[in-house]
N, C-alpha and C positions, 0 to 999 in steps of 0.2 A: 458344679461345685468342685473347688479342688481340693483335698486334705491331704495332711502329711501330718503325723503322730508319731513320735517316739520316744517311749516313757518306759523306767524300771523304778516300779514299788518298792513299800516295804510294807510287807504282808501283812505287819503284827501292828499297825498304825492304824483308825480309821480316823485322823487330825482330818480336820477341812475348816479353819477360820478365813474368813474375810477380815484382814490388816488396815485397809484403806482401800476408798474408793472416790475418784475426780472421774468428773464428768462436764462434758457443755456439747454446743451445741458448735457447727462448722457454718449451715446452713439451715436453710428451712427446715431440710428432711436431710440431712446427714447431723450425724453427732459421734462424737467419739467418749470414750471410757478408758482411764487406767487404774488397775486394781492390782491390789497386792492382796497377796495369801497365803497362810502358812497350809503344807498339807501332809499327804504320805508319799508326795513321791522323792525319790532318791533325786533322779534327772527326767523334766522331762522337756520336752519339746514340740509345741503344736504351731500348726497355721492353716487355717481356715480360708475359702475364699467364694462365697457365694455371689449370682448376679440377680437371683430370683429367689423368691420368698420371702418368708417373717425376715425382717429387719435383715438382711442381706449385705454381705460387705465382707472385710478382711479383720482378721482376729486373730493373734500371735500373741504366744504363751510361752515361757522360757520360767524353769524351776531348777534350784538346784539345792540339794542336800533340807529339803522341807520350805523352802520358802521361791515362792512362784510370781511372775507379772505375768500382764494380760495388758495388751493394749489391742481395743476393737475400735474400728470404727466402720459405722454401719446408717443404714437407709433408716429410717424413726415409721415408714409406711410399714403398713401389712398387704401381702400379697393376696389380690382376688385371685383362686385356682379357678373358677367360672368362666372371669370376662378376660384372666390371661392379664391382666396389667394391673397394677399399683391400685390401693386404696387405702387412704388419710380421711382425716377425721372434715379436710375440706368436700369429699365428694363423695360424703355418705348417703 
């Protein structure tokens, strides 16, 4: 996984709505999401990059002064930790 996070609050805020939310589908097993949000942060800025696990993929976040996007796009499988590889609702 690779993260990178950098955000400055505001203390006296506990805001967290969801504004809008779009979603589909790329592929079989990839889909992406863009959502908007009102919240507490001042600024912030995230991105995300997994190869493995739960829904796995890249997710970038950018907020400024309360109001934040997200645009993820990620694998729709859940990771077997057992057999080490993918499982979907095709190979259950």
């Amino acid at each position: 996984m690779i993260s990178f996070n950098f955000s400055i609050t505001n203390p006296w805020s506990d805001r967290w709505n969801i504004l809008w939310n779009k979603s589909g589908l790329i592929s079989k097993y990839k889909a992406w999401e863009f959502n908007g949000y009102s919240t507490g942060y001042i600024i912030n800025a995230e991105f995300r990059w997994t190869l493995k696990g739960d829904h796995a993929g890249a997710c970038l976040m950018l907020g400024f002064l309360g109001y934040e996007v997200e645009l993820h796009v990620y694998d729709t499988r859940h990771w077997d930790y057992d057999t080490n590889t993918w499982k979907s609702s095709d190979n259950v």
